[in-house]
VEXVO-95458 format. One record per residue: y, z, x of N, C-alpha, C in turn; residue number from 1; residue in one letter. Coordinates in steps of 0.001 Angstrom, whole numbers, m for minus. Atoms other than C-alpha are relative to their C-alpha. Last residue first. Layout:
BEGIN
n.v/n.w/n.u/ca.v/ca.w/ca.u/c.v/c.w/c.u/ronu/rogu
Y/Z/X/Y/Z/X/Y/Z/X/NUM/a
...
END
This chain:
BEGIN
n.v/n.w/n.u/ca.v/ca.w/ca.u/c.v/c.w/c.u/ronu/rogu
1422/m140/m406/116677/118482/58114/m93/1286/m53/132/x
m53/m1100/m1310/120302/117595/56630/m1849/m29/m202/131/x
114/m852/647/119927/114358/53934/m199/943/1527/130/x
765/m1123/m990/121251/111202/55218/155/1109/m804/129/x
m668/m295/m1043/122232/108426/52823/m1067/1289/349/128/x
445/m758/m599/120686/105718/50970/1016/941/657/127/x
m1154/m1121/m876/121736/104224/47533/m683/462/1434/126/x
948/m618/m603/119135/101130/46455/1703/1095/950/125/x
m1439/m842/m417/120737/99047/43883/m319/1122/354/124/x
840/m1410/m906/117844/96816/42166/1168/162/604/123/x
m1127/m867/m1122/119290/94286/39553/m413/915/896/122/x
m792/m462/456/116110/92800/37393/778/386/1243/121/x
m930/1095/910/113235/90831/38331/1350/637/m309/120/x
m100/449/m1088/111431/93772/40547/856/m1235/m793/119/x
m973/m316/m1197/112239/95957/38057/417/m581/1331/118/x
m1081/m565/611/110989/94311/35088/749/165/982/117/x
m352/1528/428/107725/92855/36501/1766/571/m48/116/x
m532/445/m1401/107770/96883/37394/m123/m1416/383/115/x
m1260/m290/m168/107720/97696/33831/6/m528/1748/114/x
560/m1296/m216/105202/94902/32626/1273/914/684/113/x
m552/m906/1070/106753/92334/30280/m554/1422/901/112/x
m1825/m110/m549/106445/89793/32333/253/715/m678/111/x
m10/m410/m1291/102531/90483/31779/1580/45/716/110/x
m162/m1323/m133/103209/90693/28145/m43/396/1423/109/x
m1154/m788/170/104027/87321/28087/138/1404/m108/108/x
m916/683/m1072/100707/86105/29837/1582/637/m97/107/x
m5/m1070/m1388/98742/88380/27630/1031/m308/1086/106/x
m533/m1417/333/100527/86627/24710/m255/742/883/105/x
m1499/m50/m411/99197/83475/26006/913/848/m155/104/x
m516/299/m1550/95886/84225/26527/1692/m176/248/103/x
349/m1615/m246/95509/85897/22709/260/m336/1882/102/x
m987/m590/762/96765/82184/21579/228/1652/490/101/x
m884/579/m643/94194/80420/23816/938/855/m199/100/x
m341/899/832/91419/83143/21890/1528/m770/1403/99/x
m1040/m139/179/89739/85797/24310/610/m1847/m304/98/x
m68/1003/1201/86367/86161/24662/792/m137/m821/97/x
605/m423/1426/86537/87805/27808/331/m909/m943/96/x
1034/m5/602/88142/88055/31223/m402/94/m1087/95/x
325/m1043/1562/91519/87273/32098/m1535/m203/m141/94/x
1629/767/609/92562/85614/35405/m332/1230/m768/93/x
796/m1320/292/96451/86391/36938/m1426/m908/m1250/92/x
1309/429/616/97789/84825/39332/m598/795/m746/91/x
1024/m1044/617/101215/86126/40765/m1298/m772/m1170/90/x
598/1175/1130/103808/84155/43012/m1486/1159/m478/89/x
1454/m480/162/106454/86274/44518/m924/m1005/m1042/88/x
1024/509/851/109406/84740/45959/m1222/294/m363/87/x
1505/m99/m252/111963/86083/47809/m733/m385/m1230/86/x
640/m1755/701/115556/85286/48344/m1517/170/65/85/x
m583/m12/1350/117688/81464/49007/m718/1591/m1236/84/x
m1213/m148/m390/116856/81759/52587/691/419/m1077/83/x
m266/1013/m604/113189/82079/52127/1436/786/10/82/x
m2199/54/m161/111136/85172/51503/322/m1404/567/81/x
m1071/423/m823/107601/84884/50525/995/m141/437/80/x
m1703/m358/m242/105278/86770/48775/394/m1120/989/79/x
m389/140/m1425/101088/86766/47866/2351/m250/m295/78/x
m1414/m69/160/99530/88006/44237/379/m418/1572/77/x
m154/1004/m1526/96421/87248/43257/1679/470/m286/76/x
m1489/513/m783/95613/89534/39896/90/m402/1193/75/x
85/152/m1424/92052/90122/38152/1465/m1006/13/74/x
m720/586/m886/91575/91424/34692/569/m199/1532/73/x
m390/m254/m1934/88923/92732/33183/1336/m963/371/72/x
1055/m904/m1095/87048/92749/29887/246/336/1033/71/x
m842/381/m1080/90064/91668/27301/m1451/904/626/70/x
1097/159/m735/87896/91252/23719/195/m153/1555/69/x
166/1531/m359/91461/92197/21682/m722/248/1040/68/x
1708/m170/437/91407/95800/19737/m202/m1188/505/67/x
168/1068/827/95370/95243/19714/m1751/309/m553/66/x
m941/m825/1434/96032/98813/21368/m441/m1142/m1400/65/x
449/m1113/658/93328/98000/24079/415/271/m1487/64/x
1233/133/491/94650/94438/24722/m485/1180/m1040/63/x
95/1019/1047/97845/95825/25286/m1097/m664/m1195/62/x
m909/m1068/1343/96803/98753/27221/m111/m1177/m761/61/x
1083/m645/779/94551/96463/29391/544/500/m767/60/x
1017/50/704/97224/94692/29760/m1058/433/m10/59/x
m966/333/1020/99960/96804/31036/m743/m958/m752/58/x
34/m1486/1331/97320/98267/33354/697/3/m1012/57/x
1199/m312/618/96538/94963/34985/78/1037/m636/56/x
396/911/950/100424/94412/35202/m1669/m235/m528/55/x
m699/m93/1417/101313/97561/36539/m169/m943/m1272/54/x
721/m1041/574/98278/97351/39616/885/287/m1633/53/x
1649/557/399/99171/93935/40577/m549/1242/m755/52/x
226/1367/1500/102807/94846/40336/m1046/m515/m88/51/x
m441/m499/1029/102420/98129/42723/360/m1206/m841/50/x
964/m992/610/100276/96178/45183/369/671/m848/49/x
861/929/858/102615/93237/45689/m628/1083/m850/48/x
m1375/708/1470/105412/96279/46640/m952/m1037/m747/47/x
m113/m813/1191/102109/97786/48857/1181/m133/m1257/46/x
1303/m436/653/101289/94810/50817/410/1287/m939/45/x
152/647/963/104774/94521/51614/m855/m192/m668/44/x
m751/m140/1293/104795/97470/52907/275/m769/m626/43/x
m1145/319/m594/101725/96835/55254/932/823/m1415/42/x
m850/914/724/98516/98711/53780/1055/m332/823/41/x
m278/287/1603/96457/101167/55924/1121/m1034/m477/40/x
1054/m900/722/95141/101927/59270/438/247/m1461/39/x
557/569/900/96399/98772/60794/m854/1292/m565/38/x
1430/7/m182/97422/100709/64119/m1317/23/m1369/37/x
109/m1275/1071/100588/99524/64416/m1644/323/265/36/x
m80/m1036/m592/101777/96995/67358/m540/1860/m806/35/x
m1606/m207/530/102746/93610/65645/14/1788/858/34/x
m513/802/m530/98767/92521/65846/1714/m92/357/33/x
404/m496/m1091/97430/96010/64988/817/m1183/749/32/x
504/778/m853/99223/95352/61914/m208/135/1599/31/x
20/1401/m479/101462/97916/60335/m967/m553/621/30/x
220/557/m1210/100874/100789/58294/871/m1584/605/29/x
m22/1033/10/100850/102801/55120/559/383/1533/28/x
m601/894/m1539/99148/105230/54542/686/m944/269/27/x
453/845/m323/98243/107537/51488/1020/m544/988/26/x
m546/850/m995/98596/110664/49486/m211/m1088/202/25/x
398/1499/m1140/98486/111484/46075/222/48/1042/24/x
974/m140/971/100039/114721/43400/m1420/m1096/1378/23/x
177/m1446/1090/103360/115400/44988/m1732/m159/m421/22/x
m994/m363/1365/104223/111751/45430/m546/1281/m788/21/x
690/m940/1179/102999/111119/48967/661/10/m1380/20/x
m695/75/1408/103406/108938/51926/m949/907/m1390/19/x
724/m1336/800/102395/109367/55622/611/231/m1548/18/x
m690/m553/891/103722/106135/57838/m1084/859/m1059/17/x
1221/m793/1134/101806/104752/60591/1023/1129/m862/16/x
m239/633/1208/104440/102642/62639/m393/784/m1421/15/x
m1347/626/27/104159/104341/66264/m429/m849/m1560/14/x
1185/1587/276/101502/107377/65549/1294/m1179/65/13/x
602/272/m1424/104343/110482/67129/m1020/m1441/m383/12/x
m173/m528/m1398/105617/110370/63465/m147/m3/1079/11/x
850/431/m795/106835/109133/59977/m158/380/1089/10/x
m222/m667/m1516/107136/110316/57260/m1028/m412/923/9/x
101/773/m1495/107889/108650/53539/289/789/1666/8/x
m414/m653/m1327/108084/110905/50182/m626/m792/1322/7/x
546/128/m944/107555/109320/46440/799/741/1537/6/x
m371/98/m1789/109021/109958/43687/m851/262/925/5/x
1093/m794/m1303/108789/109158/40172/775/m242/1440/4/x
1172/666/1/111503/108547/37413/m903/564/1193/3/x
504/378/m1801/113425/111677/36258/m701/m1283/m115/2/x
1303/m264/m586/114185/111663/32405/m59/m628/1387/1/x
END
């Protein structure tokens, strides 16, 4: 089974990138301060942004499937690269009347989400040129 795909173009706007997956669009950008014209997400802003969004939807499911009192969840997420690789640090705050025991299971299900997974795991990124 295929996984998803996305499509990146970019043009005469200097940074402003045009992305789609068939079904969605959206922008991404750079910083007016760096030369872009901040009209949507950086790209690292959007790699945080796809694990803030997999891991609130990987519990709510969870929750959901259990029948457990989960009302919301809210993710912090910021990055850093050093010398020794990158570092993502991820916060995550649970709402509801949820048992210590039912907190800590969310916690392990959150490394459990699939793109927790992928970004933790081997990545092995082929590129080559495709004719126009």
């Amino acid at each position: 089974m295929a996984g998803p795909s996305v499509t990146a173009s970019i043009g005469n706007i200097d940074y402003q990138v045009r992305l789609g997956d068939g079904t969605h669009s959206w922008i991404a950008d750079e910083p007016a301060s760096i030369g872009g014209g901040d009209a949507g997400p950086e790209p690292a802003s959007l790699l945080l942004a796809s694990l803030g969004a997999c891991t609130s939807i990987t519990l709510k499911m969870y929750a959901k499937r259990k029948e457990w009192p989960l009302e919301g969840v809210h993710v912090e997420l910021s990055m850093k690269s050093t010398a020794d690789g990158t570092n993502i640090d991820r916060r995550i705050a649970l709402a509801g009347a949820l048992s210590d025991e039912q907190r800590e299971r969310l916690l392990q299900i959150a490394n459990a989400c699939p793109m927790h997974k992928v970004l933790s795991g081997a990545i092995h990124i082929e590129s080559r040129l495709t004719p126009q």
